[in-house]
N, C-alpha and C positions, 0 to 999 in steps of 0.2 A: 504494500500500500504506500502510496506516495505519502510526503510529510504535509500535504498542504492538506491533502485529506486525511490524512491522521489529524492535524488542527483543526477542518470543520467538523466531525463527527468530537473530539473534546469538549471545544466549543458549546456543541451541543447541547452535553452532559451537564458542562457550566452556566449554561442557561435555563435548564429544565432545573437545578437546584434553587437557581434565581428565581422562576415561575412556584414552585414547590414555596420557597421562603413568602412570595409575594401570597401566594395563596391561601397560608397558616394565616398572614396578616388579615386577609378579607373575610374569612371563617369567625376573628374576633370582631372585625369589622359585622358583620352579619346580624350576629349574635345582641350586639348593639353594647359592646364592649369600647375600650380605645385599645386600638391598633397603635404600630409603635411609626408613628407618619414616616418622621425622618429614615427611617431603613426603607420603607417602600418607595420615598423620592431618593434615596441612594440605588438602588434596583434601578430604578425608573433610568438612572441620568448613569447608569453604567449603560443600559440598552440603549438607551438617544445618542449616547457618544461612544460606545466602542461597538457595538453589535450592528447598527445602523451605517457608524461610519467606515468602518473594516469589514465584517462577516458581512453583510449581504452583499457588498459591492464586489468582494471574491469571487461570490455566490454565482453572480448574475455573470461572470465574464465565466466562470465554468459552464454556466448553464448555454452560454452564445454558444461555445464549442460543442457540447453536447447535442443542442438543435442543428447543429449545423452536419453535424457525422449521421442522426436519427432523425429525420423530420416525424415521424408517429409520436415523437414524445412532444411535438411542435405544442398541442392547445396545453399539458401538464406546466411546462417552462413556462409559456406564456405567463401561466394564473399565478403560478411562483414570484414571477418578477415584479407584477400585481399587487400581490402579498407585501413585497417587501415595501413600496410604496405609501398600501394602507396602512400596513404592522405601522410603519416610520409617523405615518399622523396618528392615530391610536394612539403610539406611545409617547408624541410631543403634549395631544392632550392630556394625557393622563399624567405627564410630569407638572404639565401648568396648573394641573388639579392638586395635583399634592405640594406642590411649591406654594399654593396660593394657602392651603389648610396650616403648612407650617410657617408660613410668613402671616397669619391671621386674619385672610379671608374669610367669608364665612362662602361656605358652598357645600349643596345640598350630600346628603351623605347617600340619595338615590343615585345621584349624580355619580358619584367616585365610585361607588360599588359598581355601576353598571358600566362603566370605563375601565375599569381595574381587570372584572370579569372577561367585558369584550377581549381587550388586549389578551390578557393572558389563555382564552379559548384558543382565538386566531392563532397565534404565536405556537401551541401546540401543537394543533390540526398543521399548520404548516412545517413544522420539523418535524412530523409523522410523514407527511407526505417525501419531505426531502431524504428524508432514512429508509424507505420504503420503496421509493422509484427513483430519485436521482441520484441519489451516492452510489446505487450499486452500478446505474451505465457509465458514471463517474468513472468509477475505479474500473469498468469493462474498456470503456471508449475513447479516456483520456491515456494523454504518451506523455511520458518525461518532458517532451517540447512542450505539450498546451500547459504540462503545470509551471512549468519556465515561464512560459510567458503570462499566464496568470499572474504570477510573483513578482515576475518586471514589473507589471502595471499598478499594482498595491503598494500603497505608500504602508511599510509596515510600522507598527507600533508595540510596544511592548504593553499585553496587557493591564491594565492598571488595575485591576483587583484579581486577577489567577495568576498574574505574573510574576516574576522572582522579587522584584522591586514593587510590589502594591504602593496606589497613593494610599498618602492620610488619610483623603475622606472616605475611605471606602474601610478604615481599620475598625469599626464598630460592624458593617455588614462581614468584614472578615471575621470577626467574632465570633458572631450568629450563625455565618457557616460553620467554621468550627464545633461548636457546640451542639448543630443540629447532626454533627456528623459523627460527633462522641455519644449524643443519644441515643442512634441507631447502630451499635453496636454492641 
């Protein structure tokens, strides 16, 4: 398996714990508890700025190559690249929701729950999809060149919260991972 797709299929993994974390939050949110905001706008503004701005734009230059070798996978890529688009409003709203609740907005709590819900439905059904139909023509279809040149065109970053060097603001959601990850064990 190539290393780029070893990075989207982690990725992944690190974003379904994100969704998982986000989601224990809307359960208390639900319940009609207080959720812990600032972790779910730390979630939110790690997807807005590294998922959004790296992972799906990888995403969509594999998925060119992949249309371009399989036209029958044509309408699946399409909706994918779609996805990434909607996913990227969803989740600007949904950080302007939680940004406004921690900065002392008041806004409706039907509101956030049903923004919080959408994003994180969408986002799953769409990394089901991309685990299910695209990674495996991925790793069929693609050659050491298209992942070459995939990685030419990404300006890479070093993740800021799975990465060796995590920022600060993200040390409180590193936390939370942590400790969700001691509890399941």
């Amino acid at each position: 398996m190539h290393k780029t797709l070893a990075l989207w299929r982690a990725e992944h993994v690190n974003f379904t714990r994100l969704l998982d974390l986000l989601g224990d939050q809307l359960e208390v949110f639900h319940a009609g508890g207080m959720p812990r905001y600032e972790l779910m706008l730390d979630i939110m503004y790690y997807m807005t700025h590294y998922s959004d701005v790296l992972h799906h734009p990888m995403e969509d230059l594999a998925f060119a190559k992949i249309k371009a070798r399989n036209r029958e996978i044509a309408p699946q890529v399409d909706a994918l690249i779609e996805q990434h688009v909607s996913l990227r409003e969803l989740g600007e709203k949904l950080t302007r929701d939680l940004d406004g609740i921690v900065n002392g907005s008041i806004i409706t709590r039907e509101r956030v729950e049903a923004s919080a819900s959408e994003y994180v439905t969408h986002l799953r059904n769409h990394m089901r999809m991309e685990e299910t139909e695209i990674l495996p023509l991925a790793a069929k279809l693609l050659q050491d060149k298209d992942w070459s040149e995939i990685d030419g065109a990404i300006r890479h970053i070093e993740d800021p919260l799975f990465g060796s060097s995590a920022e600060a603001r993200y040390a409180a959601l590193r936390e939370q991972i942590a400790r969700q990850a001691r509890s399941a064990t």
